[in-house]
Every structure is written in structure tokens, then in C-alpha cells.
C-alpha positions as a printed NumPy array, in Angstrom:
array([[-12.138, -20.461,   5.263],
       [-11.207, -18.122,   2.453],
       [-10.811, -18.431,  -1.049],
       [ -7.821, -18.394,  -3.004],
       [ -6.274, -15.219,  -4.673],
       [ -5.564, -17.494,  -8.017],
       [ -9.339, -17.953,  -7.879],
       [-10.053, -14.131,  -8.479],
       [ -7.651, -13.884, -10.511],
       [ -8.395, -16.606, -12.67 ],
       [-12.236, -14.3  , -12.794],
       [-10.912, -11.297, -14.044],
       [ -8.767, -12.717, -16.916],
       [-12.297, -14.639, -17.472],
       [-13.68 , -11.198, -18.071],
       [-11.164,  -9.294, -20.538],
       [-13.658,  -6.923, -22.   ],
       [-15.249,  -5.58 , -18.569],
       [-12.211,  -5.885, -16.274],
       [ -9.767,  -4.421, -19.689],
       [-12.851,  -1.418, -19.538],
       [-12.446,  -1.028, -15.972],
       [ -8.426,  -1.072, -15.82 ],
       [ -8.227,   1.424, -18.116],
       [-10.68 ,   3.722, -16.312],
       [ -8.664,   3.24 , -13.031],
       [ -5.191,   3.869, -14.849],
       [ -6.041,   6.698, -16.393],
       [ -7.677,   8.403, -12.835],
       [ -4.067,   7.159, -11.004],
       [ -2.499,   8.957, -14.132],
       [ -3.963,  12.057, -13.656],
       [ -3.348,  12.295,  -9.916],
       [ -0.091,  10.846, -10.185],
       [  0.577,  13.698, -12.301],
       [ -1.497,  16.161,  -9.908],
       [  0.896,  15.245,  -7.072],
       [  4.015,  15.222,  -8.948],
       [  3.358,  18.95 ,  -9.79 ],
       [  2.627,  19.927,  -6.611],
       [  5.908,  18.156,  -5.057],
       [  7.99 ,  19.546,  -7.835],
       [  7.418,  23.351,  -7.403],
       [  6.812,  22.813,  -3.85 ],
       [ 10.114,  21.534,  -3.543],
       [ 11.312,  24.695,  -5.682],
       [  9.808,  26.927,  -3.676],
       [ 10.532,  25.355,  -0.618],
       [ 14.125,  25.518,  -1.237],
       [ 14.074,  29.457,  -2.06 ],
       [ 14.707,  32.291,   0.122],
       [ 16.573,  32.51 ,   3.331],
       [ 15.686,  32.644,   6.687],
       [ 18.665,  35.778,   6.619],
       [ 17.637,  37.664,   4.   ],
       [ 14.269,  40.519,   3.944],
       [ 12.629,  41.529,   1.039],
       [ 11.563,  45.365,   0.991],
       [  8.219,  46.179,  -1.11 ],
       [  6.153,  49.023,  -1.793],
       [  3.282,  48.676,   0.365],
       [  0.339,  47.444,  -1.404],
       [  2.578,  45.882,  -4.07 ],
       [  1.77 ,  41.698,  -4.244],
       [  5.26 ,  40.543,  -6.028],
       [  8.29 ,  42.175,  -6.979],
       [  7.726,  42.905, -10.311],
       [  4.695,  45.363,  -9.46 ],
       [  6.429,  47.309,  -7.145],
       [  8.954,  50.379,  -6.804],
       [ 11.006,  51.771,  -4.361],
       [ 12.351,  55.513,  -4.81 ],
       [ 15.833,  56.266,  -4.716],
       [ 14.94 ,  58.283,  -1.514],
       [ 13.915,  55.346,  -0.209],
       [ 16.964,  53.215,  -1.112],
       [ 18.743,  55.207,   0.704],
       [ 16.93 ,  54.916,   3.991],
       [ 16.856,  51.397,   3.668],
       [ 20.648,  50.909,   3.636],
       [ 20.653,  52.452,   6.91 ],
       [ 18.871,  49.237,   8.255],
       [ 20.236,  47.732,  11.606],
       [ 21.41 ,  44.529,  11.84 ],
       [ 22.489,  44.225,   8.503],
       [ 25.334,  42.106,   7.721],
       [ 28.656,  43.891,   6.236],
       [ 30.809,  42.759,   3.471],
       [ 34.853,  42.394,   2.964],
       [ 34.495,  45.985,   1.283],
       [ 32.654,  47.559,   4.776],
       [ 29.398,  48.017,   2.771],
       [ 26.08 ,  46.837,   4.275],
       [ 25.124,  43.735,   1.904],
       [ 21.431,  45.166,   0.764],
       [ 20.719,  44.219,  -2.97 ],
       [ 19.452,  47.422,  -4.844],
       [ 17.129,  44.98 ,  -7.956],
       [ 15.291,  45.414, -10.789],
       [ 12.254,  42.745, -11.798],
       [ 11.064,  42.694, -14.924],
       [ 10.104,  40.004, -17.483],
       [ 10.571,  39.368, -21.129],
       [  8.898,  36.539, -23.726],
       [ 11.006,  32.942, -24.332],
       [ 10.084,  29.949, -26.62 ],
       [  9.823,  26.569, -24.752],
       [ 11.796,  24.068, -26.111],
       [ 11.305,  22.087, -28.706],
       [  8.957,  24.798, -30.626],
       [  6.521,  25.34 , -27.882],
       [  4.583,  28.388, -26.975],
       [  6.689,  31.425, -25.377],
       [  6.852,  31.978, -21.96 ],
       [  6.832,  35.451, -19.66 ],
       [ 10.532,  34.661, -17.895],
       [ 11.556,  37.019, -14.819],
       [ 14.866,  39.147, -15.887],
       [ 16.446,  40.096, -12.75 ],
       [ 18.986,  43.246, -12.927],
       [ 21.702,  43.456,  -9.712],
       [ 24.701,  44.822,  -8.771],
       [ 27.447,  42.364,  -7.85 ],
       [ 26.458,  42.49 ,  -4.116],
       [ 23.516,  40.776,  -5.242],
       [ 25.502,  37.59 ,  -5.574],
       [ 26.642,  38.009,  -2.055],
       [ 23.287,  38.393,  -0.595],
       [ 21.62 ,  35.537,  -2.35 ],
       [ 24.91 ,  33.435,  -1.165],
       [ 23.026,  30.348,  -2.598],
       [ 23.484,  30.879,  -6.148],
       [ 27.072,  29.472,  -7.231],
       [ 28.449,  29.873, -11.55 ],
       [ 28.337,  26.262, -12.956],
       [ 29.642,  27.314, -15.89 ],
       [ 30.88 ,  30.295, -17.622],
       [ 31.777,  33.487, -15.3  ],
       [ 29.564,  36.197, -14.204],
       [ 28.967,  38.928, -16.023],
       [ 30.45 ,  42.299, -15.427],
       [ 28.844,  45.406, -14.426],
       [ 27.776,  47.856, -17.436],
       [ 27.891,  45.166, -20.023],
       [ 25.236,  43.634, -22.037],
       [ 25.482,  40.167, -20.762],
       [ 23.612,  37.959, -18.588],
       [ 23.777,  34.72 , -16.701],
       [ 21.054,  31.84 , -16.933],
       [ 19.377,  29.827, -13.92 ],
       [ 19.937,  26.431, -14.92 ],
       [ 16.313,  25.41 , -15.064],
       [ 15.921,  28.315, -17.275],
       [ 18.644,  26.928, -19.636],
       [ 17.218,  23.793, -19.61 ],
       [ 13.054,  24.566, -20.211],
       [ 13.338,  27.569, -22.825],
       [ 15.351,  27.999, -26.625],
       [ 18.56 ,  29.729, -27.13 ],
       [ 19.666,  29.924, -23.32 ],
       [ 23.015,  27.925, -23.931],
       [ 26.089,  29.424, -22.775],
       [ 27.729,  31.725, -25.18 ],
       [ 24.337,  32.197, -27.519],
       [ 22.88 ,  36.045, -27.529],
       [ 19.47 ,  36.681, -26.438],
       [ 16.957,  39.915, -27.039],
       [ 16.232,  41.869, -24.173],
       [ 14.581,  45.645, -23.511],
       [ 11.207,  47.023, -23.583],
       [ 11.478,  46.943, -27.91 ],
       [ 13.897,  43.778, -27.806],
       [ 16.957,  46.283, -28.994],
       [ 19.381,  44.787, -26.712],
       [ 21.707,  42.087, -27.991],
       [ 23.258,  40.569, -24.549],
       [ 25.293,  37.663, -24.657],
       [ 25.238,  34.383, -22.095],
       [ 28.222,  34.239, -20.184],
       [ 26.95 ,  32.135, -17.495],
       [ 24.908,  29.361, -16.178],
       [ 24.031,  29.167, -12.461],
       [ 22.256,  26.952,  -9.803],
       [ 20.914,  28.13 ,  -6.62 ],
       [ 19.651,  24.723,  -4.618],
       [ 17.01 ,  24.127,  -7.083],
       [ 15.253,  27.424,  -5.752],
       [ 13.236,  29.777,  -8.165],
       [ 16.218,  31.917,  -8.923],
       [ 17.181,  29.045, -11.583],
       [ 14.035,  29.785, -13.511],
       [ 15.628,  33.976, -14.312],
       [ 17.755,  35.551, -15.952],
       [ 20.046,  37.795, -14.37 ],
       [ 22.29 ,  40.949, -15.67 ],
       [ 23.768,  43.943, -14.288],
       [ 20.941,  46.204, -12.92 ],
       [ 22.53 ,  49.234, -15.069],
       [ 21.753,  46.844, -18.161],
       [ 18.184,  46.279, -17.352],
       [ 17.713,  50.279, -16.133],
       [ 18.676,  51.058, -19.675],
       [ 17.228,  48.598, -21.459],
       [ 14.091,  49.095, -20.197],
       [ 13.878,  52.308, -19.552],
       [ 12.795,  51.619, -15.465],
       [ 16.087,  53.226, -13.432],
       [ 13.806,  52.594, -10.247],
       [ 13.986,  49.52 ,  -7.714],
       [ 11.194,  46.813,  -7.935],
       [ 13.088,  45.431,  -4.735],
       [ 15.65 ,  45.68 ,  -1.618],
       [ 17.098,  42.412,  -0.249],
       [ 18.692,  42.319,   3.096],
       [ 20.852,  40.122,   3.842],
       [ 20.913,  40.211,   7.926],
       [ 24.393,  39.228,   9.698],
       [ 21.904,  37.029,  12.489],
       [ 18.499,  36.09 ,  11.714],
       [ 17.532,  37.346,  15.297],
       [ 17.59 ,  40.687,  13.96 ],
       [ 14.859,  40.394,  11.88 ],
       [ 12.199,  41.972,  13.852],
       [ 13.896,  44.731,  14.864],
       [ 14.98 ,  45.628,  11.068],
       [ 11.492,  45.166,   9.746],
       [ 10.403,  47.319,  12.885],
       [ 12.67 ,  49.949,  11.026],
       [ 11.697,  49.445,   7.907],
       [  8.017,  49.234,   8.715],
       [  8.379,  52.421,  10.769],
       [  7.856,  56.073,  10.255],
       [ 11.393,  56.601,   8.959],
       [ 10.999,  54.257,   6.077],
       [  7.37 ,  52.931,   5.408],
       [  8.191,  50.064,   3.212],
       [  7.019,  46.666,   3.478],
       [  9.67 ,  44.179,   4.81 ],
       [  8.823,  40.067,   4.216],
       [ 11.605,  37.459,   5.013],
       [ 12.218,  36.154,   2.244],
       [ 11.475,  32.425,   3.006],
       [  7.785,  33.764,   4.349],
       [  7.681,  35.442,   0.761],
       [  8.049,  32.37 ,  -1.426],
       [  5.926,  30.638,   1.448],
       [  2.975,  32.71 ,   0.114],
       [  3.613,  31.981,  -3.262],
       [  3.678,  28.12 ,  -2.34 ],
       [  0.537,  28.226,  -1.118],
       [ -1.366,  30.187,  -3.5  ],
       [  0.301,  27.558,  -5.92 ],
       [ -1.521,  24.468,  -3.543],
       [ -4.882,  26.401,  -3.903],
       [ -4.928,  25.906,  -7.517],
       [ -3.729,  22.204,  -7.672],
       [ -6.786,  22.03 ,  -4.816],
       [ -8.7  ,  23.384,  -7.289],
       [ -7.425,  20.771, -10.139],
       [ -8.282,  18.017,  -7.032],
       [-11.804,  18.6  ,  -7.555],
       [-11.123,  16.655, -11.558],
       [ -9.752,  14.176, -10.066],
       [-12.589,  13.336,  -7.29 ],
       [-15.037,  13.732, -10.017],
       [-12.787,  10.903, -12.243],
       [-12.891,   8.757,  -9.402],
       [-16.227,   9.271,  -9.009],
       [-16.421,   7.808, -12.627],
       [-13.857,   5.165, -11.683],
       [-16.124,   3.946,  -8.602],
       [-19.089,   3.13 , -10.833],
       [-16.992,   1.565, -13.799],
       [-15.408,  -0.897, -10.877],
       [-19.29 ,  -1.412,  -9.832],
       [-20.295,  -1.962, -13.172],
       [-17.644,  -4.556, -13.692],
       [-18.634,  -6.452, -10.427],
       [-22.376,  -6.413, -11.484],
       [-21.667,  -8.063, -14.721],
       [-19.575, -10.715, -12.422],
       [-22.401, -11.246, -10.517],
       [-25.242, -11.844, -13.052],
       [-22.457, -13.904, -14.459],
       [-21.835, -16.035, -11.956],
       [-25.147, -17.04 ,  -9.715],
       [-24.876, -20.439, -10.282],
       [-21.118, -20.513,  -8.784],
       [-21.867, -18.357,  -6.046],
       [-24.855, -21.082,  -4.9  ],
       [-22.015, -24.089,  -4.91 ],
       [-19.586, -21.678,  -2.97 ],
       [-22.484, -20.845,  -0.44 ],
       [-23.621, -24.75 ,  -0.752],
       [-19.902, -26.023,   0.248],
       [-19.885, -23.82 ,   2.895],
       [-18.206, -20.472,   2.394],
       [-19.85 , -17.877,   4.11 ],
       [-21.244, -15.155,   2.87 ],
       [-18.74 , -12.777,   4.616],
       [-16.192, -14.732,   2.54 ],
       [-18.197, -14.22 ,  -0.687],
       [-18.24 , -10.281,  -0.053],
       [-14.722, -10.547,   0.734],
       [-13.691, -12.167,  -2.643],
       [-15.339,  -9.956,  -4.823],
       [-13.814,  -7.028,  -3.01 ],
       [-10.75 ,  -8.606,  -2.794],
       [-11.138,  -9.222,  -6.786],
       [-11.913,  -5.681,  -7.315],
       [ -8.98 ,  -4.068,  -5.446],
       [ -6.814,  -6.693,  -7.012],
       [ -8.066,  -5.136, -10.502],
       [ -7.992,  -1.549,  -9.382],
       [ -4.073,  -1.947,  -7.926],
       [ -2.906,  -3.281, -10.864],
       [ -3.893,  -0.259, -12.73 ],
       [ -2.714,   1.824, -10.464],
       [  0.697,   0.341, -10.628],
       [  0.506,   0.772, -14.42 ],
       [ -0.574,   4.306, -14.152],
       [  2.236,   5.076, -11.941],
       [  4.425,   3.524, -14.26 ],
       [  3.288,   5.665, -17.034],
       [  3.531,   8.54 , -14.644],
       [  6.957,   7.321, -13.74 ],
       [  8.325,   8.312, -17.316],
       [  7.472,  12.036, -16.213],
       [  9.811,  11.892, -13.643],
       [ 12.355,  14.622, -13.694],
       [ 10.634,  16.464, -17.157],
       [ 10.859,  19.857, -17.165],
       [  7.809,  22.003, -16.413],
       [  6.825,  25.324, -15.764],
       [  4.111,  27.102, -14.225],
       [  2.668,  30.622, -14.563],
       [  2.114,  32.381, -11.476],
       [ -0.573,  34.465, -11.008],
       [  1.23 ,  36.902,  -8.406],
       [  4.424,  37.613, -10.228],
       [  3.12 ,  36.962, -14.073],
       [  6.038,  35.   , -14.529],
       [  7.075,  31.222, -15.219],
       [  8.549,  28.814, -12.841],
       [ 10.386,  25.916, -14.127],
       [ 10.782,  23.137, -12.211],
       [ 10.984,  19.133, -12.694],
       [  8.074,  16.936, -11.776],
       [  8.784,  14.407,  -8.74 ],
       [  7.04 ,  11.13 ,  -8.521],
       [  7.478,  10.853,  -4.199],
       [  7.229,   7.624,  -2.36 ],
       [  4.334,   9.898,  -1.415],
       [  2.53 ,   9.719,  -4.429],
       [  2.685,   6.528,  -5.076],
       [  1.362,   5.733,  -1.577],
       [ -1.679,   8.338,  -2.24 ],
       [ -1.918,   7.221,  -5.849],
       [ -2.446,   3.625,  -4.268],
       [ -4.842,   4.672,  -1.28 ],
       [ -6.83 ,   6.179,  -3.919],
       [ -7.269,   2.875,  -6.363],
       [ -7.628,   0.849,  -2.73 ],
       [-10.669,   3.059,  -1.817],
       [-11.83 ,   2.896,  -5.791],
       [-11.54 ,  -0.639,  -5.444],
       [-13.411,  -0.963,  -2.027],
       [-16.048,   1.672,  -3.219],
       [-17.235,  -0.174,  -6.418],
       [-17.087,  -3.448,  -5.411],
       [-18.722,  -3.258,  -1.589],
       [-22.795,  -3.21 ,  -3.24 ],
       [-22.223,  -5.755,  -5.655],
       [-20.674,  -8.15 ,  -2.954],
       [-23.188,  -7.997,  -0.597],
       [-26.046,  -8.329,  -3.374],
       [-24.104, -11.616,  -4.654],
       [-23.73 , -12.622,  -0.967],
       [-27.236, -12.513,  -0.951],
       [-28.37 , -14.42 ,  -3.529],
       [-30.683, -17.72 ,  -2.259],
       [-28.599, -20.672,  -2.802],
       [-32.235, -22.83 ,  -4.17 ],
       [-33.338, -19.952,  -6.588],
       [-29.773, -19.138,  -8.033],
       [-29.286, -22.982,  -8.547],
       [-33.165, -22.96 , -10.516],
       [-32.276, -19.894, -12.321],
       [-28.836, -20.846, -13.553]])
């Protein structure tokens, strides 16, 4: 025979200050890695969606992003010679010549500036990253000082609107004009800015590649074009492009890891808050516990309602702290990597998957604090509780 859930609940509203104490403990710990998770899905799911399985991306060897390395014009030229790479209407080989540097935004709403990546390319650039599409506005054309605006980008950092002028070069003596707003899947592409690469050679005084995209015309031929460019007649170092943000992805996860470790030491926190709560219930309540025991509940029935109360408690919060979390949804972040010194904007996403972990982890809060109390009140002689109350 088991008790009623009305009876534990009717407990914890009996308790306001400990079980209030305790809720709020809980909801703030679901909070946090509701929030955690929600990072980690949204520029996971940025990343996830950027590169393709087509394309290679040519390095310097040794270099660890694009922006820290450079490929002579020597070099360049070698590359274009690449087999298997896929042609254009014009019966030019569809390899993106591109310059990666960075220059200093405001967030919005007054916030502190952030180090966004500037792409310069040619307009076979657009062809070989085939996922980027205008939204609004036109592209810019070659020569000119203008530029066109991921749409993340536009939407994280001041003065990116289409039509507004923005500052570029190495002394900020460029006056280049938006003239475009694009998407690309949600991939990391929206989080740049993009001009012609004769714009950006001038403006910053860097004529030299950071970076050579391929664009194959089968993704079969990938090993035998980063044979080439591997080999003795190139010696550059070819990445598909996908395997390239891959790496960024997870050197991204290592640091929300990292971040994990707060939230196992809140729950820590969280575990003995629920225990103290059940404690107090406990001392509070011997003299019950004897006339459960004395009209024959069991004690496995007695641990199970005090568990049962404490998960109760701990779910609650959780649902509240996912609600809170919930308001998050779709916000605009960004995120500094330390491989490419540059942001990555991206919007949060509260998954079915984190509320399911966000819920495991209140269940096992719940479980965790309650489990030593239970079995202490489940233990309590029915004659001496009865004398003692």
C-alpha cells in the first residue's frame, strides 16, 4: 500500500521556508545547465551546419585557423592546378583566392566590442561557398568599398543594417558601405563580413592569401586533390572543410566540459540543500511517521514517500528553471574562439534534449538528497518516536 501524492504534497506546502530554500537552490542549478546546454546546441548547430563535404580548405602548414596563415602567390598558382576541381560557366576552376582578417564591432544595445572575421573574395567565392544566398540588398561589386553582412552578424553587433557605412582597414580609414545581407544555412559565414578581396588587400595592407577553398566537382576526389596539394609540388595543408569546422566544434565542447565541472559542483550544493530539507521533515515529523509505521505502511513505503516528496520538489523547480531558461530561447549570442580570435554569433536552443537532461539532473538531485534521510525516518522505533513526540 502506498501513500498518496496529495499527501506529500500537502508536506511541502507545510514547509514554505525549507522546501521555498530548497526550490530555489534546484532552479537556479537547472538554470545554469539549461543555459550550459543551450550554448552548446546553439553553436553546435552553427558549426555543424558549416562547410561542405565538396569544398577543401588550403593552409599554411603549421597555421591553426585561417586568419594566421598565408599562402604565396607562387603558391596560388599551383593550387589552381588541383585535379578534380569543379569548373564554372566561365571554364575557370572554382578555387576561392581569400583574405581573413578581423576588425572591432559594438554589441548591441551598448555592449562591449567584439573581434568580427572580415572576409575579402573574389566573386567566385560566392560560387564555391554555394550555400550563402543575398536576402536582401545585392552583392557588392569588385573594387568597391562595400561589403555584405551575415545575417547573424546584422543581427548581434551596431550599425550592420543595410545601407549604413561601417569603418574598416588596419587605421579604420575605409568608409565601405552595406549593400547586402546574406544567410548561409545558419553556418558561421553569417557571423562575417564579406567584401571584395581587392578591398580588404588595400585596406589592410595584406595583398597575400590567408586561404584557398576548393570547391571539388565530386567529393570522391578529395583524396587524390589533397594528395596533390599535400605533395612535393605544392606543400600546403588541405582540410575538408566540414572536418575544419569539426575541429573547431570540438574544441568549443571542451570548454563547455570545462564550464560542466560548475555545474556538478552546484549540484553538489543542490544535493545537500534537498537533504537538508528532508532532515528538517524528519525531526519534524517522528510522531507521524510512528502512526504511518503503526497502521501498517512499511518502511519501504516510508522511504519511498519522502523520496517521492523530494523529487516532486526538485521537478518542479526544474520545470521553473527551464521556463526561465525558455525566455533565452532564440537570443543572440556570441562566442570568442580561441583558434580563430574571432566571434561567433549564434542563437541559443533550448532542445527537447535539454530539457530531458535538465530533468534527469533534478530526478538524480532529488533521489540523491532525499535517499539518507528516508531510510533514517524509516528507521525510527515506532515506541520511542511515539514517547519522544
Amino acid at each position: 500500500m502506498a501513500l498518496p501524492l496529495s499527501y506529500n504534497w500537502r508536506n511541502l506546502l507545510a514547509r514554505k521556508v525549507s522546501s521555498g530554500l530548497t526550490f530555489t537552490v534546484v532552479t537556479v542549478v537547472v538554470l545554469v545547465l539549461a543555459v550550459l546546454l543551450s550554448f552548446s546546441a546553439g553553436i553546435g548547430a552553427s558549426l555543424v551546419a558549416s562547410g561542405s563535404s565538396r569544398n577543401i580548405l588550403v593552409l599554411k602548414p603549421g597555421a591553426t585557423a585561417e586568419s594566421t596563415s598565408i599562402i604565396i602567390p607562387s603558391e596560388c598558382v599551383q593550387v589552381m592546378q588541383t585535379p578534380g576541381a569543379a569548373i564554372g560557366p566561365d571554364g575557370r576552376p572554382l578555387i576561392s583566392q581569400e583574405i581573413c582578417v578581423q576588425t572591432s564591432i559594438p554589441r548591441r544595445g551598448g555592449g562591449a566590442m567584439a573581434n568580427v572575421a572580415v572576409r575579402g573574395i573574389d566573386l567566385v567565392g560566392l560560387s564555391v561557398h554555394d550555400e550563402v544566398k543575398i536576402v536582401e540588398g545585392r552583392c557588392f561589386e569588385p573594387g568597391l568599398l562595400e561589403v555584405i553582412v551575415g545575417k547573424a552578424a546584422a543581427e548581434r553587433y551596431e550599425g550592420l543594417t543595410l545601407g549604413s557605412r561601417i569603418k574598416l582597414g588596419r587605421f579604420g580609414n575605409r568608409d565601405c558601405e552595406i549593400v547586402g545581407i546574406f544567410e548561409s544555412g545558419g553556418s558561421a559565414f553569417e557571423s562575417e563580413l564579406w567584401a571584395p578581396r581587392s578591398t580588404i588587400a588595400d585596406s589592410y595592407a595584406r595583398s597575400l592569401a590567408s586561404t584557398i577553398v576548393v570547391k571539388l566537382d565530386d567529393p570522391a576526389s578529395a583524396p587524390a586533390a589533397m594528395a596533390y596539394i599535400k605533395g612535393p609540388t605544392v606543400q600546403l595543408l588541405p582540410r575538408l572543410e566540414t572536418a575544419y569546422y569539426a575541429d573547431l566544434l570540438a574544441k568549443t565542447r571542451q570548454i563547455v566540459a570545462v564550464t560542466g565541472i560548475l555545474v556538478f559542483i552546484m549540484s553538489i550544493g543542490a544535493v545537500f540543500a534537498v537533504a537538508n530539507t528532508m532532515y528538517a521533515a524528519v525531526d519534524g515529523r517522528r510522531r507521524e511517521i510512528a502512526m504511518l509505521r503503526t497502521i501498517g505502511f512499511s518502511r519501504a513505503v516510508i522511504v519511498a514517500s519522502f523520496v517521492i516528496e523530494s523529487v516532486i520538489l526538485c521537478l518542479a523547480a526544474a520545470v521553473f528553471g527551464l521556463a526561465l531558461g525558455g525566455l533565452l530561447n532564440g537570443s543572440r549570442q556570441d562566442f570568442l574562439s580561441d583558434t580563430t580570435w574571432t566571434v561567433l554569433a549564434f542563437e541559443l536552443r533550448v532542445t527537447p534534449g535539454v530539457a530531458l537532461s535538465s530533468l534527469a539532473l533534478a530526478t538524480v538531485v532529488g533521489v540523491a538528497g532525499a535517499l539518507v534521510p528516508a531510510i533514517k525516518a524509516a528507521r525510527v522505533p515506532i515506541l520511542e518516536a511515539l514517547r519522544k513526540a
